[in-house]
N, C-alpha and C positions, 0 to 999 in steps of 0.2 A: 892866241892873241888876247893878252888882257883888254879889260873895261879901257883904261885911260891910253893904254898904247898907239890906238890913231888922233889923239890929241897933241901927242908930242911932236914937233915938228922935225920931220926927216928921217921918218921911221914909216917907210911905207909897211904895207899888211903882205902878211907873209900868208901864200895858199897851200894848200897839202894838192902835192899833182897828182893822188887818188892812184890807184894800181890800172889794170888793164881793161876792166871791165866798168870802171867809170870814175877815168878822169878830167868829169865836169868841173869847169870853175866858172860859178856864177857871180857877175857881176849885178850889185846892185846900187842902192843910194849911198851906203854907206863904207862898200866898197867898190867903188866906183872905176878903179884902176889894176894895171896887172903890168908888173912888169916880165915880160917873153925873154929878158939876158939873163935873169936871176933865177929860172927854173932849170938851166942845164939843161936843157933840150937843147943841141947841137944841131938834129938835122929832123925829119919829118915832114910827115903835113898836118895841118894846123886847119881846123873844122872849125868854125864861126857861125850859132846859128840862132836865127831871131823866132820865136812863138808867139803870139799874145792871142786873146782870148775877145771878142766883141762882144760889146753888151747890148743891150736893148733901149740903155739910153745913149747911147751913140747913133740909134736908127730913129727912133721917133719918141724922145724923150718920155720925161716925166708922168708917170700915170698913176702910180701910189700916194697920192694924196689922201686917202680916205682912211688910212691907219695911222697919222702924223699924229696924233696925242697921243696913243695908245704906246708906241713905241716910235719915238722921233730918233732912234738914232737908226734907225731902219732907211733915211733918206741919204746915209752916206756909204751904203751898200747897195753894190752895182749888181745887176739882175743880170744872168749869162744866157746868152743866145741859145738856145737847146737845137733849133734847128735852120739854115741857113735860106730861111723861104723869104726873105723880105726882098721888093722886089731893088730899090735902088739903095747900095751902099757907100759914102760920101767918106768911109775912114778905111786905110791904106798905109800900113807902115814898110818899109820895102826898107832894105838892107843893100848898101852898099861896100866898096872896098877904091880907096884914093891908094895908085902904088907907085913906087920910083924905082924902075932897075938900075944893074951896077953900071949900066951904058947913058944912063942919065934922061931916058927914058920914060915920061910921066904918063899917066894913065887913069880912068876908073872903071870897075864893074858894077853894072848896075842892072834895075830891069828897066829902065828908064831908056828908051832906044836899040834896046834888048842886046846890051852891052855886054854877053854871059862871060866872056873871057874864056881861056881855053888853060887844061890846070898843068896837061903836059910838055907845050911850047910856050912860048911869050904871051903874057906877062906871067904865066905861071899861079894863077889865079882864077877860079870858077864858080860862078855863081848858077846854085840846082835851078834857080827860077823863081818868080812873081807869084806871094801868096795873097790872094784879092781878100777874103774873108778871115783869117782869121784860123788855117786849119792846123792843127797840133802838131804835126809836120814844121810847120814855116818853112823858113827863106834859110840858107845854108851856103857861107862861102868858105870854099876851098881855096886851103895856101899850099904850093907846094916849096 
């Protein structure tokens, strides 16, 4: 994908579906979207999974004040949690999945009322579970 090619409009981003051993397609800001008709995957399951990483101003903010002249851009890098002992955490990104079967059928999977879905019967859709902190693992829904 060239430089100007997501400028032009109606020219979605084209992803390499990567061989066996890993094909990830990450989504970011900048590509944001993926089309699932255009990759020729026919049939499969389909792995959807969230990670992120908490920081330490997310728990009790700002405490590097005392190196601000020396190096101020220091205050727009975020400081990583090394070990998970705080005792109350207020941030929580959970991963869902909104589906409609061919029987017109609506639904969600969520960990919100511990909605997991089930991946071999109806709605064909499973969520592994609730990651509270933050661990490298995440949250992972399965499509079948």
């Amino acid at each position: 994908m060239g430089f100007f090619d997501g400028l032009r409009p109606g020219r979605a981003a084209q992803f390499d579906s990567g061989n066996a051993t890993s094909s990830a397609v990450v989504l970011s800001k900048r590509n944001a979207t993926i089309s699932l008709s255009k990759q020729g995957a026919l049939s499969g399951n389909l792995r959807v999974n969230l990670s992120w990483r908490m920081r330490t101003s997310d728990i009790e903010g700002r405490s590097r004040q005392s190196g601000m002249l020396r190096r101020p851009l220091q205050l727009f890098k975020p400081e990583v949690v090394q070990a998970h002992t705080q005792g109350v955490v207020n941030v929580d990104l959970d991963l869902g999945c909104m589906y409609e079967l061919m029987d017109g059928t609506k639904g969600v999977v969520q960990p919100l009322g511990s909605l997991i879905g089930d991946l071999n019967g109806p709605p064909y859709v499973r969520l592994s579970g609730d990651d509270r902190f933050g661990a490298p693992s995440g949250e992972t829904v399965y499509v079948n």
